[in-house]
C-alpha positions in Angstrom: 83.9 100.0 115.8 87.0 101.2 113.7 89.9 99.2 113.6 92.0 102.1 112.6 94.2 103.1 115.0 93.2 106.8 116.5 95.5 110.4 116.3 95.0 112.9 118.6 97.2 115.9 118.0 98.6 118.3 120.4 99.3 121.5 119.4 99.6 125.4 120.8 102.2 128.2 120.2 105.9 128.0 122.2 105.2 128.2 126.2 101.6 127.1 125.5 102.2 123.9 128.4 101.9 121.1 126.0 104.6 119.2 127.1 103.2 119.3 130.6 99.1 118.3 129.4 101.3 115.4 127.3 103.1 114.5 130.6 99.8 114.3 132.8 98.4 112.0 129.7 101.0 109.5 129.7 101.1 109.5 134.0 97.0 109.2 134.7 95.6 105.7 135.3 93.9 105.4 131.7 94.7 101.9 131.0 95.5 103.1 127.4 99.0 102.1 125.6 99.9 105.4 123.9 102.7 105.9 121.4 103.8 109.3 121.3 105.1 111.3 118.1 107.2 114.6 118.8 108.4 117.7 116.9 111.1 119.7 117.9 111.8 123.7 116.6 115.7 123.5 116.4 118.7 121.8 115.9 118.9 119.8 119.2 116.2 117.5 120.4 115.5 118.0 124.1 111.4 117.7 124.2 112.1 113.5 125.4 114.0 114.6 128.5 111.2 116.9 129.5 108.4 114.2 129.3 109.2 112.7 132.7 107.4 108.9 133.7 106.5 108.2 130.4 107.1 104.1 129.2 105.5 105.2 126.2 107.9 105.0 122.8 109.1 108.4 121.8 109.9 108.6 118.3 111.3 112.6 117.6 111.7 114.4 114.6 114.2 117.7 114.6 113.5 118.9 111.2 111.4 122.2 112.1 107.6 122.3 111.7 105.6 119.1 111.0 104.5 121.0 107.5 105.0 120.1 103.5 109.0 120.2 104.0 108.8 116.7 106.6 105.5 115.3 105.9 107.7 112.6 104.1 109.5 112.1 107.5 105.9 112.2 109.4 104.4 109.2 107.0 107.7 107.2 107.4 107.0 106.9 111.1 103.2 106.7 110.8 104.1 103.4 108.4 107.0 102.2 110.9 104.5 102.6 114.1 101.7 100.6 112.1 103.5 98.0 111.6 103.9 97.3 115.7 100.5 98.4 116.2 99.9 95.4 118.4 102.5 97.1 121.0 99.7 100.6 121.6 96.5 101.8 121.5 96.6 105.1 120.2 99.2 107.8 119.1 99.8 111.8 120.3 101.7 113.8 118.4 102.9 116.7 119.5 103.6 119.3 117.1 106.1 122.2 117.4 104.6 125.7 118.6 105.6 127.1 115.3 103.5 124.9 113.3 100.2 125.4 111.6 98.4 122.0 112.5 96.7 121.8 108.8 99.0 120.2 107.0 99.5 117.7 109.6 95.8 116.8 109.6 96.2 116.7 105.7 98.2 113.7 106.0 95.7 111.5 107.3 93.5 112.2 104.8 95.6 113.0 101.5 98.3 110.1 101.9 96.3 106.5 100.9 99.0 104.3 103.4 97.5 106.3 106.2 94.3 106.8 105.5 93.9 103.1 105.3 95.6 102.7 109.1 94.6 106.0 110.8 91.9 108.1 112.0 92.6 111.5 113.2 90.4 111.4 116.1 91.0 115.5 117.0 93.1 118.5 117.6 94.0 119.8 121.1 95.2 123.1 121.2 96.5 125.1 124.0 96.6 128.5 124.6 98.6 130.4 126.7 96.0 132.7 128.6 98.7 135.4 129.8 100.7 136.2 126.8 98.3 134.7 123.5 96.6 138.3 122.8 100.1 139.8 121.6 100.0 137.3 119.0 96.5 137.2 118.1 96.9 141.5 117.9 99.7 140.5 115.3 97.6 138.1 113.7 100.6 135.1 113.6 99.6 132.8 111.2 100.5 129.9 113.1 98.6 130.7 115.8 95.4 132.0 114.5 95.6 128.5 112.4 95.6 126.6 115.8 92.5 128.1 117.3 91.2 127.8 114.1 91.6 124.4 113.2 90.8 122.6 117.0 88.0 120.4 118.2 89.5 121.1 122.0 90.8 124.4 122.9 92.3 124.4 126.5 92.8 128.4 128.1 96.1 127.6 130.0 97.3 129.0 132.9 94.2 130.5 134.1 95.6 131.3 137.4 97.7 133.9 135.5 94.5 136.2 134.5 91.3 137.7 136.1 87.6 135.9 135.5 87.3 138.6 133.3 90.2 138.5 130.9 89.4 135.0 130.5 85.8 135.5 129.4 87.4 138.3 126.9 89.7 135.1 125.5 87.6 133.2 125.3 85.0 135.5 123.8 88.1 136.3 120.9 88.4 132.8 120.1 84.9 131.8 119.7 84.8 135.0 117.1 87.9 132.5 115.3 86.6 128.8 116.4 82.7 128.6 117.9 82.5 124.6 117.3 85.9 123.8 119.4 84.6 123.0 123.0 86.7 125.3 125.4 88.0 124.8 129.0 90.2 126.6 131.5 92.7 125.2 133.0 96.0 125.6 135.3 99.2 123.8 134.6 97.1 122.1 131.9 94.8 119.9 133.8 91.7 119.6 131.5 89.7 116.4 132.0 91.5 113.9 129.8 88.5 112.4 129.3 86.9 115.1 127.0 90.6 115.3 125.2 90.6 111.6 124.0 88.1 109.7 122.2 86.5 112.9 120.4 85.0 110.7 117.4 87.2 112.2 114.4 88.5 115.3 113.3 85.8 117.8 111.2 87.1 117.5 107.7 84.1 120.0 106.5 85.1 122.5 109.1 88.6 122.1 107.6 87.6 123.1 104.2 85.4 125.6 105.3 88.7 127.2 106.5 90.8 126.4 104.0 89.0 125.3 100.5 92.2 123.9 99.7 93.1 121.8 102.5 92.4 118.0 100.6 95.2 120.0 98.0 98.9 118.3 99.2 100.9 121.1 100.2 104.6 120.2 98.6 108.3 121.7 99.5 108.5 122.4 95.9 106.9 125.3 93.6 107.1 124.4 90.0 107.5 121.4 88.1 107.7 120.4 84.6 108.2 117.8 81.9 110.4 117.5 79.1 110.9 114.9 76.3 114.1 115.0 75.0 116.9 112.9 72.4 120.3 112.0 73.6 123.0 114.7 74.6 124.4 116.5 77.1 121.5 119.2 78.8 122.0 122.3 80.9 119.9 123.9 83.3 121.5 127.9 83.3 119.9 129.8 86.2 120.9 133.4 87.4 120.8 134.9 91.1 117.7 134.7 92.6 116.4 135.3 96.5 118.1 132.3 98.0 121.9 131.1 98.2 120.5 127.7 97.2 117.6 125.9 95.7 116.7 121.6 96.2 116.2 120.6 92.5 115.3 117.0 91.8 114.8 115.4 88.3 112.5 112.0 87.0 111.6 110.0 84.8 108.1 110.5 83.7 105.5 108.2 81.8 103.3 110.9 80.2 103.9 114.8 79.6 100.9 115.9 81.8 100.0 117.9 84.6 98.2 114.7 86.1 101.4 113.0 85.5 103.3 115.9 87.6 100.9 115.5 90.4 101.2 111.8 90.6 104.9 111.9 90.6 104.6 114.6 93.3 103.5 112.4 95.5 106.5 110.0 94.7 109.1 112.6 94.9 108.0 114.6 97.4 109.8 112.1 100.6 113.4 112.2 98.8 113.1 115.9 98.1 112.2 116.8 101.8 115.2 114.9 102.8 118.8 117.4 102.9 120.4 117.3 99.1 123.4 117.1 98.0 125.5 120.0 97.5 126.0 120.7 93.7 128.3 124.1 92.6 128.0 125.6 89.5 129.3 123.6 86.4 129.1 120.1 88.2 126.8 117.2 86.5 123.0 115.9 88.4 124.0 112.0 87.5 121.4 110.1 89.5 117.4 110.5 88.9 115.0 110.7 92.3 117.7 112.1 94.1 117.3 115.7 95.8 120.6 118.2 95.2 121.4 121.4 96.6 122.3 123.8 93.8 125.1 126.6 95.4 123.9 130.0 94.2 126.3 132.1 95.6 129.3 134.2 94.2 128.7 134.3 90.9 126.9 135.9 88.2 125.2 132.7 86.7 125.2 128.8 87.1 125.4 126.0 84.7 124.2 122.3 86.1 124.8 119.6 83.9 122.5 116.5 83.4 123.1 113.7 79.8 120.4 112.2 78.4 122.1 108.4 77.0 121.4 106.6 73.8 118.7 104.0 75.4 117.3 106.7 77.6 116.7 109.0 74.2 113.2 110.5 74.1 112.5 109.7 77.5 110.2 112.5 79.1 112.1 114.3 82.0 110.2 115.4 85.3 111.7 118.3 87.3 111.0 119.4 90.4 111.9 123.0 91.7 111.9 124.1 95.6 111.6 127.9 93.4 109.7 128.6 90.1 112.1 129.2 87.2 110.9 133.1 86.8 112.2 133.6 90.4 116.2 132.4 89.3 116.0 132.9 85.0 116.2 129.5 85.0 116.0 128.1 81.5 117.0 124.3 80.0 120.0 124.3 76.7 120.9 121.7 74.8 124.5 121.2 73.6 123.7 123.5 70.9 122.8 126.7 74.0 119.1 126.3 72.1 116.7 126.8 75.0 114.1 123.7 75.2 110.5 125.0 76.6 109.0 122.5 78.8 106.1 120.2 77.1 104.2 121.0 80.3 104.3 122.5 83.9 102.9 123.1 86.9 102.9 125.5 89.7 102.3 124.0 93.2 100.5 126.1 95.8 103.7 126.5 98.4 101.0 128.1 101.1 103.6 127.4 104.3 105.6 130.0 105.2 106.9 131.3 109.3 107.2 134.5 110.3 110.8 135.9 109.0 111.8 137.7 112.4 111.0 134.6 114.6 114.0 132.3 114.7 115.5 129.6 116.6 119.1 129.3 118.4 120.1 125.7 120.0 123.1 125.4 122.6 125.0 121.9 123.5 128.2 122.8 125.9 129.3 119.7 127.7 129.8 120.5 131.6 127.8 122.2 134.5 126.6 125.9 135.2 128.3 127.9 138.3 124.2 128.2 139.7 124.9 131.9 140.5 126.3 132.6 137.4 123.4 131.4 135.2 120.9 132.9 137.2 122.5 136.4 137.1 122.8 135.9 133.3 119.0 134.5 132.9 117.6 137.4 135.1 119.6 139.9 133.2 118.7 138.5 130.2 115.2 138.0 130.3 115.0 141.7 131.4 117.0 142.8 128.1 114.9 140.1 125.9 112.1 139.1 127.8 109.1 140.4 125.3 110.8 139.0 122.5 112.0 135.1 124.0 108.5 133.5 123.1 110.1 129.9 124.7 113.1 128.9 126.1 113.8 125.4 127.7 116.3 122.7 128.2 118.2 120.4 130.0 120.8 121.9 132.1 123.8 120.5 134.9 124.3 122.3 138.1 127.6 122.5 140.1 126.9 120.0 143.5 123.4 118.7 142.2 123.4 114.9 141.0 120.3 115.4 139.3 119.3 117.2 135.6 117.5 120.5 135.9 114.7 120.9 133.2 114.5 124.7 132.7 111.7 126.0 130.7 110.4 129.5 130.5 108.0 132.0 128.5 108.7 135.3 127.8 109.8 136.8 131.4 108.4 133.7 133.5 110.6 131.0 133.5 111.3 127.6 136.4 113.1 124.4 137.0 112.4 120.9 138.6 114.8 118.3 139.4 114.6 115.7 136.3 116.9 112.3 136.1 119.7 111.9 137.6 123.2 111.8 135.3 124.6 108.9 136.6 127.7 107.7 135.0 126.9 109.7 131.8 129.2 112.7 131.4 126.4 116.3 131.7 125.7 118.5 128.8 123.6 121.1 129.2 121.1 121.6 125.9 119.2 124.5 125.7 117.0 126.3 122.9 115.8 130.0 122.9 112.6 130.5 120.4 112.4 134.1 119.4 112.8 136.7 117.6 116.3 138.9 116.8 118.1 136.3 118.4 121.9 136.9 118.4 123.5 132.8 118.6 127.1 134.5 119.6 125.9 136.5 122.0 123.7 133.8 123.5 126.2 131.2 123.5 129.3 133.3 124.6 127.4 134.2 127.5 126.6 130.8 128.5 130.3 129.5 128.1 131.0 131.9 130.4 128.4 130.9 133.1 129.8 126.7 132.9 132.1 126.2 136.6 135.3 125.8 136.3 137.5 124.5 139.1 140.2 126.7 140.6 
């Protein structure tokens, strides 16, 4: 028997009802201790007020999809959790509906600290039975990768379609996934049984899929390695498609691309983290740290970095969230003579969301007038329904003691009476996941719905 501690991942595109399979996990009498890993898509974290009756430790991480740009933050808690491992059985994470679930099972076989403490016993996904074709017809990467990557695939909200247009779904997804066992299910009630305890995700399936997937996917695109003497240095870059670019620089041992691999792996948890903002002319003075360099408003950028007398010769690592082609981005010396890299490397980026699909979070401290914010919703959902893939959040309510979680997906949409507030002051915290989503408008609107006394 393994003494590693088992993963079982939870994923499914926005509205999908994993929050509410996660929920009937933690509540069943399972006699298992389950620590519980989630992801949010947006600025606020809300997804620990929605799982109701859970004792379970709830660790939450807000930056985006679980992919190469927080895999740092992902093995950080993986590390932290292992070390109390004593304290639970197993762990769920639940990944954002935006995310492709491969780079997440990457991590437990890519990073050697968790490979050595976890198994990734299997991916759930769930599918939204009523609304998934539009997004298959579109082919969204995200979810195509979903059904593509489970061992469990769970046809949600089967009360919502015919016999037939479930056979049809199901027929569609066997032509993407036809190991993955299937089953039907309303308000996510698949046998837990079959969901836990799967024996370990297919790693050969996986590179059938993608042949690349044993390849770490990085936040950065190019690296390379310079040995240089003493003196001041310059990096000169031009405009290039973003306002800013993360940019980290280290010491390396040999000018290699194995070298730049292996410090990839080093670098790759400071870099994910937010970098300091640098403008144009301003010095990069500490090494392993990641900066922001402004590109915006001018024509060209100078960043400054010194070589000192007992660092002379020492070969220089650099690590670039864009390639230099993309920004003109070339390396002077005092002198303005351009110094060529000894070597580089071009890292596979291979993550990327749809542009038009976006995220808009809303904190306003007070409660809603109820009649107000239900005109607004049903009027808004009308205007915006086909394009709101999720919504949900907690919200106040004039005369109710008790939080309302709201959730809803694409025109459909409910409450339920969560905890109550207490002593503690209500904010309502809401996030719309969509696309062409207008924050003003959205949150305007919404000021305008909170009661006010006369």
């Amino acid at each position: 028997m393994s003494s590693k501690i088992p993963v079982t991942v939870l994923t499914g595109f926005l509205g999908s009802g994993k929050t509410t399979l996660l929920n009937r996990i933690l509540s069943e009498e399972h006699g298992l201790r389950i620590a519980v890993i989630e992801n949010e898509f947006g600025e606020i974290g809300i997804d620990q007020d929605l799982v109701i009756n859970a004792d379970e430790e709830i660790f939450e991480m807000n930056n985006g999809c679980i992919c190469c740009t927080v895999r740092g933050d992902l093995i950080r808690i993986l590390n932290e959790l292992a070390e109390r491992k004593d304290k639970f059985d197993r762990v769920i994470l639940e990944t954002t509906g935006m995310a492709d679930p491969g780079p997440v099972a990457q991590t437990f076989f890519v990073d050697p600290s968790i490979q050595k403490q976890y198994e990734l016993d299997g991916i759930i996904t769930l599918v939204d039975s009523k609304h998934v074709h539009a997004h298959l017809d579109d082919k969204t990467d995200e979810v195509m990768a979903q059904a593509a990557f489970a061992d469990r695939i769970i046809l949600n909200k089967a009360d919502l379609v015919s016999n037939e247009e479930m056979r049809s779904l199901k027929t569609r997804l066997q032509g993407i996934n036809q190991l993955a066992g299937f089953y039907s299910a309303t308000m996510a009630d698949a046998p837990i049984k079959e969901l836990l305890d799967i024996g370990g995700f297919n790693l050969e399936r996986a590179v059938d899929i993608k042949p690349n997937f044993l390849e770490p996917e990085y936040p950065f695109e190019w690296a390379g390695i310079w040995q240089l003497e003493a003196g001041q240095y310059r990096f000169k870059l031009a405009n290039g498609p973003d306002p800013d670019m993360t940019f980290l620089i280290s010491k390396a041992d040999t000018s290699s691309e194995a070298e730049i691999k292996r410090l990839a792996e080093e670098v790759f948890i400071a870099f994910s983290k937010d970098g300091e903002p640098v403008s144009h002319q301003e010095e990069l003075t500490d090494l392993n740290k990641a900066y922001q360099l402004q590109l915006a408003g001018l024509d060209h950028y100078e960043f400054t970095f010194n070589v000192s007398d007992d660092d002379a010769n020492t070969k220089i690592a650099v690590y670039s969230q864009h390639t230099p082609e993309e920004f003109d981005m070339v390396l002077v010396n005092q002198d303005d003579q351009a110094q060529a890299p000894s070597d580089q490397y071009y890292f596979d980026a291979g993550h990327e969301h749809n542009d038009e699909v976006g995220s808009v979070s809303i904190e306003l401290p007070g409660v809603f007038n109820v009649s107000f914010i239900n005109a607004w919703l049903e009027m808004f959902l009308q205007e915006k329904g086909p394009d709101i893939y999720r919504m949900k959040g907690i919200l106040g309510a004039h005369g109710e003691e008790n939080r309302l979680i709201f959730q809803g997906v694409h025109m459909l949409f409910g409450c339920q009476l969560g905890k109550p507030w207490g002593d503690e002051k209500p904010v309502n915290r809401m996030i719309f996941i969509g696309k062409n989503l207008d924050e003003d408008y959205i949150r305007g609107s919404l000021e305008r719905c909170l009661y006010k006394a006369s």
